[in-house]
DRENLO-577738 format. One line per field, with one value per atom (N, C-alpha, C, O): residue in three letters; atom name; z negated, x, y negated. Coordinates in nm, 4 decimals. Atoms other than C-alpha are relative to their C-alpha. Layout:
N
code	c(ALA_...)
site	c(CA_...)
z	c(Z_...)
x	c(X_...)
y	c(Y_...)
***
This chain:
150
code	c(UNK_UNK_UNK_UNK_UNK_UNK_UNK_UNK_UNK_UNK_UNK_UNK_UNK_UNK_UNK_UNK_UNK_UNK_UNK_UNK_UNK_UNK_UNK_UNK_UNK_UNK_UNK_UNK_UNK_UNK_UNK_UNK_UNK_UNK_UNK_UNK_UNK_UNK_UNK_UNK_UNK_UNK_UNK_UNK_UNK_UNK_UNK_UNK_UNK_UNK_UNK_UNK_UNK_UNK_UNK_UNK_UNK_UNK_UNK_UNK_UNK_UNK_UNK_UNK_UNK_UNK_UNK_UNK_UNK_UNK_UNK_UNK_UNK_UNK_UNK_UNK_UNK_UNK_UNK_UNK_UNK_UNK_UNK_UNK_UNK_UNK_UNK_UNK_UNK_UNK_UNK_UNK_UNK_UNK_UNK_UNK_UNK_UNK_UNK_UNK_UNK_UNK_UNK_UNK_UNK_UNK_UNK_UNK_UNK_UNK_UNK_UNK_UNK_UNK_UNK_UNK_UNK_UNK_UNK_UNK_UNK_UNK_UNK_UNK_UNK_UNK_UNK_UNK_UNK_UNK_UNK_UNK_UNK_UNK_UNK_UNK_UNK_UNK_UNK_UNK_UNK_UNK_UNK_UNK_UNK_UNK_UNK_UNK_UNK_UNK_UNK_UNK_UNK_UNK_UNK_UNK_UNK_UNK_UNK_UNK_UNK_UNK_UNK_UNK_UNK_UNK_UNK_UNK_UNK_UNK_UNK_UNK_UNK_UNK_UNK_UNK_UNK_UNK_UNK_UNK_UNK_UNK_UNK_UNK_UNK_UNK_UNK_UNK_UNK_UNK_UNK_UNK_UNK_UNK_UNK_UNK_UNK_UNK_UNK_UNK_UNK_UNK_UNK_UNK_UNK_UNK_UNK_UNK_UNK_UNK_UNK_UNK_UNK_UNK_UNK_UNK_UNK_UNK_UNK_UNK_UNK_UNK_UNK_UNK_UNK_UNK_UNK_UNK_UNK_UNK_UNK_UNK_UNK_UNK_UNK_UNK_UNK_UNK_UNK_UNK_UNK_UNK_UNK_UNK_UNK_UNK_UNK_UNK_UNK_UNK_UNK_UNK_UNK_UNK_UNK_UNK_UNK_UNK_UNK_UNK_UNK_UNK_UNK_UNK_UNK_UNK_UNK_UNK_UNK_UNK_UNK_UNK_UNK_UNK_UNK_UNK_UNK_UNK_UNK_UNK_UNK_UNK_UNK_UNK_UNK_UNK_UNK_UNK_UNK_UNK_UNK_UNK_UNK_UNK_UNK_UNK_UNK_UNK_UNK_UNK_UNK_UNK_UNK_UNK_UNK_UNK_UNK_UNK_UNK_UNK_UNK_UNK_UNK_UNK_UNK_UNK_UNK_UNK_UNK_UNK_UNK_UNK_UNK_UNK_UNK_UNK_UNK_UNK_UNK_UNK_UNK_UNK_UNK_UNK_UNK_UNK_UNK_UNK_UNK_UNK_UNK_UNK_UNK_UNK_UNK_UNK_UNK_UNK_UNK_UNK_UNK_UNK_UNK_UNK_UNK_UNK_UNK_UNK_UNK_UNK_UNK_UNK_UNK_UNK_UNK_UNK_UNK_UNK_UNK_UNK_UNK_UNK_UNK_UNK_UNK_UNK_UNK_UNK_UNK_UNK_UNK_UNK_UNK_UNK_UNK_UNK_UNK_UNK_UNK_UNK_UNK_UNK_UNK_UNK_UNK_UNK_UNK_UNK_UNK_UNK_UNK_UNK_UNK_UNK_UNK_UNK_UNK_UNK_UNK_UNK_UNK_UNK_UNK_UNK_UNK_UNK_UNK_UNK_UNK_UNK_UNK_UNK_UNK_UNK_UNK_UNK_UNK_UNK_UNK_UNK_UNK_UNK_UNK_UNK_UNK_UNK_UNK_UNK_UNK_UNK_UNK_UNK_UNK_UNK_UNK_UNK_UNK_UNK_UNK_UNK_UNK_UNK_UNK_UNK_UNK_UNK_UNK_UNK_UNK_UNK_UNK_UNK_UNK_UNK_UNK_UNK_UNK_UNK_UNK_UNK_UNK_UNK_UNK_UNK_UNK_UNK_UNK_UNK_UNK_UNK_UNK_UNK_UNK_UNK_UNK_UNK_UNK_UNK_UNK_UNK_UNK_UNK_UNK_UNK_UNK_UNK_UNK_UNK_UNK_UNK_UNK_UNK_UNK_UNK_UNK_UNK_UNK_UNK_UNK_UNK_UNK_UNK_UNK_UNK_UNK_UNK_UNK_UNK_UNK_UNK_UNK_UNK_UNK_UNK_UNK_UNK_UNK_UNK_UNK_UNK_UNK_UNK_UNK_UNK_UNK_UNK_UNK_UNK_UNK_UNK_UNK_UNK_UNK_UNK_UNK_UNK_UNK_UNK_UNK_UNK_UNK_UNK_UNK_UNK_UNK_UNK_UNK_UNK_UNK_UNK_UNK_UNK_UNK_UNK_UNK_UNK_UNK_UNK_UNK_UNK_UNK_UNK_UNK_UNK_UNK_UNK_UNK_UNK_UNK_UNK_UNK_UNK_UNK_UNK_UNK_UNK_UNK_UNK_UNK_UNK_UNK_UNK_UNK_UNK_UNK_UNK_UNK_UNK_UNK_UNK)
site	c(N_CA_C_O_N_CA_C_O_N_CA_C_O_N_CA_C_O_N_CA_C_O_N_CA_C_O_N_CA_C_O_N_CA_C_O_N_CA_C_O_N_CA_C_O_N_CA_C_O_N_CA_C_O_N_CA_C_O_N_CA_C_O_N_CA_C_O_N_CA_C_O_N_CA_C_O_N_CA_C_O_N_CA_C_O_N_CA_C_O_N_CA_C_O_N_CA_C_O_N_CA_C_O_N_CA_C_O_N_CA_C_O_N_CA_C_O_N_CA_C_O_N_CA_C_O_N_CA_C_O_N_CA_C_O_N_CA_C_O_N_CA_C_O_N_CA_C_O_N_CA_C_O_N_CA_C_O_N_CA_C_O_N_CA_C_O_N_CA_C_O_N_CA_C_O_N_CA_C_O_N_CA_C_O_N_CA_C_O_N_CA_C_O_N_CA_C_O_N_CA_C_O_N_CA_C_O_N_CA_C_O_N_CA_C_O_N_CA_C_O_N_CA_C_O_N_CA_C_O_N_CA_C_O_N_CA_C_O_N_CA_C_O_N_CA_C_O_N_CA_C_O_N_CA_C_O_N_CA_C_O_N_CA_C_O_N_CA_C_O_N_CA_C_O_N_CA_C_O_N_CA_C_O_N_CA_C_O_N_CA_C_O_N_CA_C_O_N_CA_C_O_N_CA_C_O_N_CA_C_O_N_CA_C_O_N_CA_C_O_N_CA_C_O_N_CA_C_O_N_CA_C_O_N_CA_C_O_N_CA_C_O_N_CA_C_O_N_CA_C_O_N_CA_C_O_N_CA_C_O_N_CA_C_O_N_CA_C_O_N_CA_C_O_N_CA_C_O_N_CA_C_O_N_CA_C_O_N_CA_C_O_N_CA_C_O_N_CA_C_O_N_CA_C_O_N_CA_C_O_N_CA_C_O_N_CA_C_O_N_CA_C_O_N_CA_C_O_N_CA_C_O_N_CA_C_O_N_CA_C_O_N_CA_C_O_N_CA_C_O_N_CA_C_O_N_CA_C_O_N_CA_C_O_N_CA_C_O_N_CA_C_O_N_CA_C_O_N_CA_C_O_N_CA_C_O_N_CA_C_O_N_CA_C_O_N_CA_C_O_N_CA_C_O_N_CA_C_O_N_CA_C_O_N_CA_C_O_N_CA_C_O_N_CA_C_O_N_CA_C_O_N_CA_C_O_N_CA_C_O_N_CA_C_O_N_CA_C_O_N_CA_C_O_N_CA_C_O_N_CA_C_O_N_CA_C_O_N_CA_C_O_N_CA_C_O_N_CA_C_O_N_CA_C_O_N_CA_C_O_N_CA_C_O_N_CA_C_O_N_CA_C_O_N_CA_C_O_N_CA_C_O_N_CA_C_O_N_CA_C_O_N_CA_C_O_N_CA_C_O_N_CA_C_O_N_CA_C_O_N_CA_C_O_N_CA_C_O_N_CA_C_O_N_CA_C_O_N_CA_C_O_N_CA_C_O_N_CA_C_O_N_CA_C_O)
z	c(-0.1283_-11.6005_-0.0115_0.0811_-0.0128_-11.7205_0.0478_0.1527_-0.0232_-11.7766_0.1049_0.1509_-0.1214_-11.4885_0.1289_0.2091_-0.1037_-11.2654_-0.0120_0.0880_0.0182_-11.4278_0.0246_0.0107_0.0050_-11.3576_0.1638_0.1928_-0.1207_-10.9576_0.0146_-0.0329_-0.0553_-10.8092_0.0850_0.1999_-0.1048_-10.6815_0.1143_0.0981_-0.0925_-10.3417_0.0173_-0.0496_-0.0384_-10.2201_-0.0021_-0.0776_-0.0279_-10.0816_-0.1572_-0.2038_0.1576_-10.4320_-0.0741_-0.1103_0.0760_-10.5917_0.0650_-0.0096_-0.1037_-10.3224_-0.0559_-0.1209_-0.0356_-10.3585_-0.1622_-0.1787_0.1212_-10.7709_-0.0392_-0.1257_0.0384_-10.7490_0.0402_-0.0370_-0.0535_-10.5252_-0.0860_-0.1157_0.0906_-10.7155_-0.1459_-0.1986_0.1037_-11.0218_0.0000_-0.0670_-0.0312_-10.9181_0.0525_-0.0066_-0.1031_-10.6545_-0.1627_-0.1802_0.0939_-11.0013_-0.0650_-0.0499_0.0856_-11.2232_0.0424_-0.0204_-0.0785_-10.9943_0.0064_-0.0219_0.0096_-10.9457_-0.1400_-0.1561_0.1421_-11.3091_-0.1108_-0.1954_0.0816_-11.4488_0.0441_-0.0444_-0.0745_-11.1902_-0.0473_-0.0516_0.0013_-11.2707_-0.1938_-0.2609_0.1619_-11.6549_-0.0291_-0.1014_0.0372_-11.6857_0.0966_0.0361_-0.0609_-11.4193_-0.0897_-0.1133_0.1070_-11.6653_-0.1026_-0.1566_0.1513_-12.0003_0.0283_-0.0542_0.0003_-11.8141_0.0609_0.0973_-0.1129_-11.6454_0.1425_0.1833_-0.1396_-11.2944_0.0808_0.0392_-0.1220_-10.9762_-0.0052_-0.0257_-0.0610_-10.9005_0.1286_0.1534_-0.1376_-10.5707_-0.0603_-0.0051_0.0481_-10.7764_-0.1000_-0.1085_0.1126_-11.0583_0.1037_0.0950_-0.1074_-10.7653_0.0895_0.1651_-0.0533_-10.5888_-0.0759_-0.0328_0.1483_-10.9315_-0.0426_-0.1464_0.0690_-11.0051_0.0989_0.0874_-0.1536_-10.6473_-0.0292_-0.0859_0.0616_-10.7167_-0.0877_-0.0604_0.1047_-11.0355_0.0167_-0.0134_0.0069_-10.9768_0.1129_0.1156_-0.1204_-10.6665_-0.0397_0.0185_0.0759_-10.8584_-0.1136_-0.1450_0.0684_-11.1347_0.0724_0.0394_-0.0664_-10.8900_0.0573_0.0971_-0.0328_-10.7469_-0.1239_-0.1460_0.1141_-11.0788_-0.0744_-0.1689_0.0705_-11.1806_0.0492_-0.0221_-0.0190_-10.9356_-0.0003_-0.0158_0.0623_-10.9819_-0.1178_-0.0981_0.0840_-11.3030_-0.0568_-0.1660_0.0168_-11.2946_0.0166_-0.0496_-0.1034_-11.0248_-0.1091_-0.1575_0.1306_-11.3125_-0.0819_-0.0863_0.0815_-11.5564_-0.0004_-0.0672_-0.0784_-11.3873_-0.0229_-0.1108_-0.0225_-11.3345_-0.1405_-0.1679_0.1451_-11.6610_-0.1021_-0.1711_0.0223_-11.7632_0.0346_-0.0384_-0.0703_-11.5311_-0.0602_-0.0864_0.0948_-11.7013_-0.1481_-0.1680_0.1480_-12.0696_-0.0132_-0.1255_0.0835_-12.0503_-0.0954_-0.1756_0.1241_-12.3064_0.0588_0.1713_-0.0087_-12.3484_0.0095_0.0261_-0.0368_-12.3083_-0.1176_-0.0920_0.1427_-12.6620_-0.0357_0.0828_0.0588_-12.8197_0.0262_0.0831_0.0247_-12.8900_0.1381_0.1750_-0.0995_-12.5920_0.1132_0.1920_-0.0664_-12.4295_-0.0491_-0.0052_0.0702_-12.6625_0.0585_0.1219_-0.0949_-12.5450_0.1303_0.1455_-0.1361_-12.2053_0.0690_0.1698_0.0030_-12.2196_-0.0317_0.0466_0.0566_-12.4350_0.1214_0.1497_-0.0972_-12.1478_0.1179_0.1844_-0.0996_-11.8884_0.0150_0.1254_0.0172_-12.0238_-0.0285_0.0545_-0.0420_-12.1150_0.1034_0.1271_-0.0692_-11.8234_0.1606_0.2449_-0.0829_-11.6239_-0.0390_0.0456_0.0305_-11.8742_0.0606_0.1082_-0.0174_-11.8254_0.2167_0.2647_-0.1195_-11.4402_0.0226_0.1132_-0.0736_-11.4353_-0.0992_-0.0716_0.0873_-11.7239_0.0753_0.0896_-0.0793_-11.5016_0.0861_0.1403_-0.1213_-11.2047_-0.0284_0.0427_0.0210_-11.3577_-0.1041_-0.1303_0.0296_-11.5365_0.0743_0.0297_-0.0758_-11.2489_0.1064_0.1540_-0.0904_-11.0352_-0.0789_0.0105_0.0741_-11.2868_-0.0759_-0.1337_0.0635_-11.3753_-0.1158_-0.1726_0.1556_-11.7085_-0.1011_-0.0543_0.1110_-12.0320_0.0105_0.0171_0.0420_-12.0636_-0.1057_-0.1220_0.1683_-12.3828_0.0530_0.0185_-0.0514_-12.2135_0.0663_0.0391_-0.1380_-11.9111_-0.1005_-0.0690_0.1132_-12.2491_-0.0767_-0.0994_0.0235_-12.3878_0.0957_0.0450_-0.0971_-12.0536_-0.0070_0.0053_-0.0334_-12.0437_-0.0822_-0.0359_0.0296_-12.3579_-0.0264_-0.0658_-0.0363_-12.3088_0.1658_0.1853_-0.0828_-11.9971_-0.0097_0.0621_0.0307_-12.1588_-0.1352_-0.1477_0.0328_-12.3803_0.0549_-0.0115_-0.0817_-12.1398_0.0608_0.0698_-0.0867_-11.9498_-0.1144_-0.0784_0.0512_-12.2440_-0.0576_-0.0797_-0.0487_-12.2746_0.1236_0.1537_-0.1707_-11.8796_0.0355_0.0751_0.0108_-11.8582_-0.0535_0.0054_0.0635_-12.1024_0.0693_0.0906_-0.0454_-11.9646_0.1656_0.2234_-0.1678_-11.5908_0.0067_0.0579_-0.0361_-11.6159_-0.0737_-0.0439_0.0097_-11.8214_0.0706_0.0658_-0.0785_-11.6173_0.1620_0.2462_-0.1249_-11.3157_0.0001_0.0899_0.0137_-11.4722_0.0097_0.1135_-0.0138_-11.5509_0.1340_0.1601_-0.1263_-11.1930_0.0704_0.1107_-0.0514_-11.0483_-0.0605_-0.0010_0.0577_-11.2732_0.0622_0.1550_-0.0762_-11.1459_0.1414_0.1824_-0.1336_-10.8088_0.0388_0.1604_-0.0356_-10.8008_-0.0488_0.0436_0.0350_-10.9936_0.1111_0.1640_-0.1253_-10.7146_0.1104_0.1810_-0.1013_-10.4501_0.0323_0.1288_0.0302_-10.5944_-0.0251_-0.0161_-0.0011_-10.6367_0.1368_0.1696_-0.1524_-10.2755_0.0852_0.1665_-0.0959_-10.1469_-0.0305_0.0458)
x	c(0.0477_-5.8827_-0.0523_-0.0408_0.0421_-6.0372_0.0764_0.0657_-0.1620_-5.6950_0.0257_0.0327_-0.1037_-5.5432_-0.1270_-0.0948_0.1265_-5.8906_0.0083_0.0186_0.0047_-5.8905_0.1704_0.2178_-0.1484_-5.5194_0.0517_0.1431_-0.0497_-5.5302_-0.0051_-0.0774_0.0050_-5.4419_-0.0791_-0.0452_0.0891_-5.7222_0.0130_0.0342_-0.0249_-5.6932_-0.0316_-0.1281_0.0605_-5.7307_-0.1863_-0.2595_0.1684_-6.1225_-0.0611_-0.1668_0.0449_-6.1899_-0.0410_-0.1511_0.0350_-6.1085_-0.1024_-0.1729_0.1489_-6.3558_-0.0887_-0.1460_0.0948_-6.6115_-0.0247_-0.1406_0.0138_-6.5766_-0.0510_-0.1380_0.0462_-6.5921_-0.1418_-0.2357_0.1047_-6.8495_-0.1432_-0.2533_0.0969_-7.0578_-0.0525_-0.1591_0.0460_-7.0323_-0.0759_-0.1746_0.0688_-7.1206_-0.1293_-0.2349_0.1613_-7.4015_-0.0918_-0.1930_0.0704_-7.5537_-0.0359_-0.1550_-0.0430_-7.4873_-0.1135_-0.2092_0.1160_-7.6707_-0.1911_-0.2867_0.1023_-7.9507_-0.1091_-0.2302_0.0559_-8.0116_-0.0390_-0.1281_-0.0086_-7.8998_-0.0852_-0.1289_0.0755_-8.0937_-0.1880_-0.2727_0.1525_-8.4343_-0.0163_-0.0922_0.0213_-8.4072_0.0425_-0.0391_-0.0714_-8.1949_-0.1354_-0.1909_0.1494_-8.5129_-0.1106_-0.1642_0.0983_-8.7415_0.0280_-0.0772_-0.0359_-8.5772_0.0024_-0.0464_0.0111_-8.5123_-0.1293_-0.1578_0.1436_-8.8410_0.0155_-0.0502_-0.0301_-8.6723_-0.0326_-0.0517_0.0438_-8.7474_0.1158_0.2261_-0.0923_-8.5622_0.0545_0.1642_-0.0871_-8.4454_0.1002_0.2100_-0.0748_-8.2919_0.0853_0.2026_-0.1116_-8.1468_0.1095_0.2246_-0.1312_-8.0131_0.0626_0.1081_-0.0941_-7.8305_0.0777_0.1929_-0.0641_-7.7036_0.0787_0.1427_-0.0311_-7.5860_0.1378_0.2400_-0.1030_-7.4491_0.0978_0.1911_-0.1278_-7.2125_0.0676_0.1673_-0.0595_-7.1298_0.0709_0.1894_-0.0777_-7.0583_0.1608_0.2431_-0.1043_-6.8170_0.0742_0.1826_-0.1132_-6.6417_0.0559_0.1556_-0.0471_-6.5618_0.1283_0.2445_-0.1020_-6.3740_0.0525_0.1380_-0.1220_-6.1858_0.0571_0.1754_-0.0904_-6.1093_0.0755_0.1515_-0.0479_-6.0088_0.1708_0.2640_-0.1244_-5.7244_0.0464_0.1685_-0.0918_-5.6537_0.1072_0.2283_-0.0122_-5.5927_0.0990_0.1555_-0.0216_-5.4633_0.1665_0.2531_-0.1358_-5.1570_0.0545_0.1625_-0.0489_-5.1092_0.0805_0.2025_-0.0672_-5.0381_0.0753_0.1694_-0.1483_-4.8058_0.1170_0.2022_-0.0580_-4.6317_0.0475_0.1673_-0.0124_-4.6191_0.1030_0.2025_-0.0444_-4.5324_0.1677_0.2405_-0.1548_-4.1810_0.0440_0.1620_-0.0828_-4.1402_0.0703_0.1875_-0.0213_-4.1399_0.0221_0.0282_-0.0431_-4.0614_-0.0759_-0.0046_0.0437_-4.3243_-0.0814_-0.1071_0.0554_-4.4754_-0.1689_-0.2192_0.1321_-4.8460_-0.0334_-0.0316_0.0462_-4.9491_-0.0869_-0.1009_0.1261_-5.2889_-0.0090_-0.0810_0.0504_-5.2419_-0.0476_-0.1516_0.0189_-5.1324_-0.1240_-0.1438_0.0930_-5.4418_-0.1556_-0.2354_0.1235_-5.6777_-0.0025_-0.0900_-0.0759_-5.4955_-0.0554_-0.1419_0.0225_-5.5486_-0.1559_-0.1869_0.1662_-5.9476_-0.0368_-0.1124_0.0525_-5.9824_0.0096_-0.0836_-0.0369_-5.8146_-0.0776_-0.0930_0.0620_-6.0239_-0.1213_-0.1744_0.0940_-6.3132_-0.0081_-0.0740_-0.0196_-6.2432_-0.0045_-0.1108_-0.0590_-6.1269_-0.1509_-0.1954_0.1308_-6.4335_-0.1508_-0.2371_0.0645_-6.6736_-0.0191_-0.1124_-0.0399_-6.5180_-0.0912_-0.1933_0.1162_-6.6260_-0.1602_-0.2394_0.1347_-6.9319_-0.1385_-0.2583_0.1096_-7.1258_-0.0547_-0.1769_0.0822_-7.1706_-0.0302_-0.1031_0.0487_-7.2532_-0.1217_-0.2165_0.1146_-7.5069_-0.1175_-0.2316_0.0807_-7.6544_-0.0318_-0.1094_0.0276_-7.6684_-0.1135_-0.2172_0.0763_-7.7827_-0.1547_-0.2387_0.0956_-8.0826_-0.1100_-0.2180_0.1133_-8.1734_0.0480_-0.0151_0.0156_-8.0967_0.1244_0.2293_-0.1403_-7.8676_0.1340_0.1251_-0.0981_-7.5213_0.0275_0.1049_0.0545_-7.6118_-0.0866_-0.0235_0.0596_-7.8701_0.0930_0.1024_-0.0703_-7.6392_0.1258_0.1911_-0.1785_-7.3535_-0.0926_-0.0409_0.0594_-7.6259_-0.0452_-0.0846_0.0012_-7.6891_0.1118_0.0922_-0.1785_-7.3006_-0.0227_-0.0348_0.0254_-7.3644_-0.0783_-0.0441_0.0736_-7.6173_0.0662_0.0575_-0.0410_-7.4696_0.1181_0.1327_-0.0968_-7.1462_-0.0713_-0.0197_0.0727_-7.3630_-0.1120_-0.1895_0.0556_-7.5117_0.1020_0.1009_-0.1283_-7.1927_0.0658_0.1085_-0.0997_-7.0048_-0.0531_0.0314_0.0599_-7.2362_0.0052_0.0518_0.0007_-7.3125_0.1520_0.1511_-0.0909_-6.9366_0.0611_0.1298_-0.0167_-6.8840_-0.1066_-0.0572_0.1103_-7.1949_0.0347_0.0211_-0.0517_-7.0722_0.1067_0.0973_-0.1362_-6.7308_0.0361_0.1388_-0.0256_-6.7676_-0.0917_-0.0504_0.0778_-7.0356_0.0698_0.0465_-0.0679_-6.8355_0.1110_0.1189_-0.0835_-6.5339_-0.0533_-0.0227_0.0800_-6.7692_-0.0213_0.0322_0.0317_-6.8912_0.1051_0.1102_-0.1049_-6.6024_0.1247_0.2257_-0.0922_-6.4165_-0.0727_-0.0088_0.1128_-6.7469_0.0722_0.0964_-0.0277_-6.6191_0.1037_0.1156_-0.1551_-6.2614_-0.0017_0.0232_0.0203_-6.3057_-0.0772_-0.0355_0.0744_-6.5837_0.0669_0.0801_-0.1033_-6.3450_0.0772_0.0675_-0.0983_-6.0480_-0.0452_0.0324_0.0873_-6.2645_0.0172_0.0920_0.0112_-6.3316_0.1193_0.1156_-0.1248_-5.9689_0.0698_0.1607)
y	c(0.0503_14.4297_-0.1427_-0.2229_0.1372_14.1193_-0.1117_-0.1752_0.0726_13.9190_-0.0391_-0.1530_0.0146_14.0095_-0.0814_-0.1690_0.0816_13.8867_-0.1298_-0.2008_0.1616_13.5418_-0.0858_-0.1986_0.0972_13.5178_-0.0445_-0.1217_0.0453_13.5218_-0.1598_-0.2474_0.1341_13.2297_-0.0936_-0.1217_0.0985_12.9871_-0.0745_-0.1947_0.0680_12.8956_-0.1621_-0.1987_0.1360_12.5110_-0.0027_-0.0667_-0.0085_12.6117_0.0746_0.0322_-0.0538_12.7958_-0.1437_-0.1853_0.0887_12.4936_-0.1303_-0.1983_0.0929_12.2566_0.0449_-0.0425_-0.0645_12.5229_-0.0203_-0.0583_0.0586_12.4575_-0.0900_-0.0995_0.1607_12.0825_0.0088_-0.0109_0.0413_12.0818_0.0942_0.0479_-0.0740_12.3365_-0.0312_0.0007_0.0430_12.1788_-0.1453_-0.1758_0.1475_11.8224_0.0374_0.0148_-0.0178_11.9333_0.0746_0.0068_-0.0391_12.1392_-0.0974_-0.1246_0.1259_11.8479_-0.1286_-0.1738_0.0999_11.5910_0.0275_-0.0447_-0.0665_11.8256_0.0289_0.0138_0.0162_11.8836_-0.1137_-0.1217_0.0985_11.5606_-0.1148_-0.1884_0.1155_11.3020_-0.0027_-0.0919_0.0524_11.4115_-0.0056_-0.0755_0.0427_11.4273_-0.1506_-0.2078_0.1258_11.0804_-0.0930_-0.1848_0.0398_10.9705_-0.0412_-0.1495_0.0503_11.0205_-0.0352_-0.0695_0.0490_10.9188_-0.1267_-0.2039_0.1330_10.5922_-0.0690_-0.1830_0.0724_10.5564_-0.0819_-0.1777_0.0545_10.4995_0.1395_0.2538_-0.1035_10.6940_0.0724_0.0217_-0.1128_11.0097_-0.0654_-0.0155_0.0263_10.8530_-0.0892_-0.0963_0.1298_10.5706_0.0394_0.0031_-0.1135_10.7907_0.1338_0.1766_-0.0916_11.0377_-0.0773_0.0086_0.0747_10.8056_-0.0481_-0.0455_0.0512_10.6522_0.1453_0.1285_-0.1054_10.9999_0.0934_0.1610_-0.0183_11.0449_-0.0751_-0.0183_0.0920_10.7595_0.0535_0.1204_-0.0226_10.8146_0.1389_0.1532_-0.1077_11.1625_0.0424_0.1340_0.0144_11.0654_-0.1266_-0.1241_0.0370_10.7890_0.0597_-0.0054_-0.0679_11.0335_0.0582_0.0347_-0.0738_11.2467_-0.0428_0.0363_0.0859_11.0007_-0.0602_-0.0345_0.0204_10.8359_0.1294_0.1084_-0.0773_11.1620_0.0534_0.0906_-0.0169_11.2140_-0.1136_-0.1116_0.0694_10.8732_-0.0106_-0.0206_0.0080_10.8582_0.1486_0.1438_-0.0553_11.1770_0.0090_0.0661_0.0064_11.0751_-0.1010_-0.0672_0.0618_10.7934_0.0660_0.0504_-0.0896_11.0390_0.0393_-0.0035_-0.0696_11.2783_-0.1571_-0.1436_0.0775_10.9497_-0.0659_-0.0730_0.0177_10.8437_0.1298_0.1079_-0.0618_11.1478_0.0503_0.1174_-0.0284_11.1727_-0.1549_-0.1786_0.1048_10.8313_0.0650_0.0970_0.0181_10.8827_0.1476_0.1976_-0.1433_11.2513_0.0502_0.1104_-0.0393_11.3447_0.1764_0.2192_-0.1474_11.7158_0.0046_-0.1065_0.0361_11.7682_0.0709_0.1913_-0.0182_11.8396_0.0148_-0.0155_-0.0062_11.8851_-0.1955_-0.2775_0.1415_11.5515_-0.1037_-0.1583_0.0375_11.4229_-0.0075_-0.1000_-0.0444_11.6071_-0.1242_-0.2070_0.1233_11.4295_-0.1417_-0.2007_0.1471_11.1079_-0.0113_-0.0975_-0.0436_11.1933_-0.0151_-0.0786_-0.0258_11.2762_-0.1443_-0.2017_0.1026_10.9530_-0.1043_-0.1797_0.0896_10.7621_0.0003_-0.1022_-0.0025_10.9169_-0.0125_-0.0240_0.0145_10.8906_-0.1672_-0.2299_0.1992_10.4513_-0.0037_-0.0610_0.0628_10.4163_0.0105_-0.0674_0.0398_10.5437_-0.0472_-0.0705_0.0950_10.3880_-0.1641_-0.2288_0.1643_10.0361_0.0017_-0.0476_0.0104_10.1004_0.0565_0.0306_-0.0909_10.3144_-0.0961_-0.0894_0.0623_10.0819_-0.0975_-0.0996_0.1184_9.7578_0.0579_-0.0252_-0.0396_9.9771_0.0485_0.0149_-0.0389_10.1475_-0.1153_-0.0773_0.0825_9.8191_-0.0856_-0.1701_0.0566_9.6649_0.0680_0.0218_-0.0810_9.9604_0.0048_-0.0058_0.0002_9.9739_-0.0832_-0.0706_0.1234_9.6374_0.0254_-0.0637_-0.0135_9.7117_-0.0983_-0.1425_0.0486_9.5518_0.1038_0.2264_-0.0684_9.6532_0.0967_0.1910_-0.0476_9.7573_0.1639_0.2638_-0.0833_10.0274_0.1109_0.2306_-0.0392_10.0986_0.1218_0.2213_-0.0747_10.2169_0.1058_0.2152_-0.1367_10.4397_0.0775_0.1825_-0.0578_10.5739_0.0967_0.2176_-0.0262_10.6538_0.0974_0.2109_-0.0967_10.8148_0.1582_0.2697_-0.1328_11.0508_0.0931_0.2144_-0.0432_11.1189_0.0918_0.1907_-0.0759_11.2362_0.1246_0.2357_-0.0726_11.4063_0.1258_0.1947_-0.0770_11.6077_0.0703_0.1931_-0.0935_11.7003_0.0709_0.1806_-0.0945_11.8382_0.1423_0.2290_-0.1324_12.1361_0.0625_0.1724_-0.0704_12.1424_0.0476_0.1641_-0.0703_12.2011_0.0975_0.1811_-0.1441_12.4351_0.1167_0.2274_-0.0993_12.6372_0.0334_0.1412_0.0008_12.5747_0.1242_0.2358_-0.0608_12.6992_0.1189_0.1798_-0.0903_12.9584_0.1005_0.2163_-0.0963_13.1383_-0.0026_0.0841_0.0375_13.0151_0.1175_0.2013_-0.0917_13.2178_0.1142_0.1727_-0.1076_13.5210_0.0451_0.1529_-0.0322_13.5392_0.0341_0.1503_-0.0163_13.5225_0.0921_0.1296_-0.1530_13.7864_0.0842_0.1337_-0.0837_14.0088_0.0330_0.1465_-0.0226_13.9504_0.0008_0.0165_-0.0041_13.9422_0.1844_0.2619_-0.1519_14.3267_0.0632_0.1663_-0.1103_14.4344_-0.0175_0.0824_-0.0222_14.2933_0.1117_0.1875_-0.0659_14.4707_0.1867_0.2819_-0.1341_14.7932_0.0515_0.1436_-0.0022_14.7816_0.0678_0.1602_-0.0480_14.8102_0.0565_0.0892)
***
């Protein structure tokens, strides 16, 4: 029963109700800790966080529609490697924008603004792992008590 739960197909609003769940958490959690590590106001770190977390997700289907595209070019397979490739690219690519925004948004050195970046990605690659697999969990829970139901 597990399997087959995690294998329905996610509607369009599933996947909204995802994004938006993980960002709106994300913001919530991440704005007032990154607040105080930098010694800026929570209004000024959650708006900084607001951004950032809404140019991610547009750079993400950017960058994403890139790919695909790339991909019907050069014909290549999506590989471990490739994947690695992929992450590395998406992650440069929204560094290169999100560092002067947030050293600017902050007053701060570039230099600061790039250890910002990193703690920040340092923070998400747990919060994602912890997100999405309790996200999956829940939602196996409830696709089984659904399916119970009828």
């Amino acid at each position: 029963m597990q399997a087959s739960a995690t294998r329905i197909q996610r509607s369009f609003q599933e996947r909204v109700f995802h994004a938006f769940t993980f960002e709106a958490l994300a913001i919530a959690t991440s704005a007032p800790l990154f607040a105080w590590l930098m010694n800026v106001s929570l209004a000024t770190m959650g708006a900084l966080a607001l951004f950032l977390s809404t140019a991610a997700m547009l750079w993400n289907m950017v960058y994403n529609i890139l790919f695909d595209r790339l991909q019907q070019r050069l014909l290549f397979e999506r590989t471990l490697g490739v994947r690695i490739l992929h992450a590395l690219g998406f992650e440069a690519g929204l560094v290169f924008f999100t560092v002067p925004v947030a050293a600017f948004w902050l007053s701060v050195s570039w230099w600061m603004a790039l250890k910002l970046e990193a703690g920040i990605l340092l923070f998400f690659l747990p919060y994602t792992l912890l997100f999405n697999w309790s996200y999956d969990r829940l939602r196996q829970n409830w696709v089984a008590g659904k399916a119970a139901t009828s």
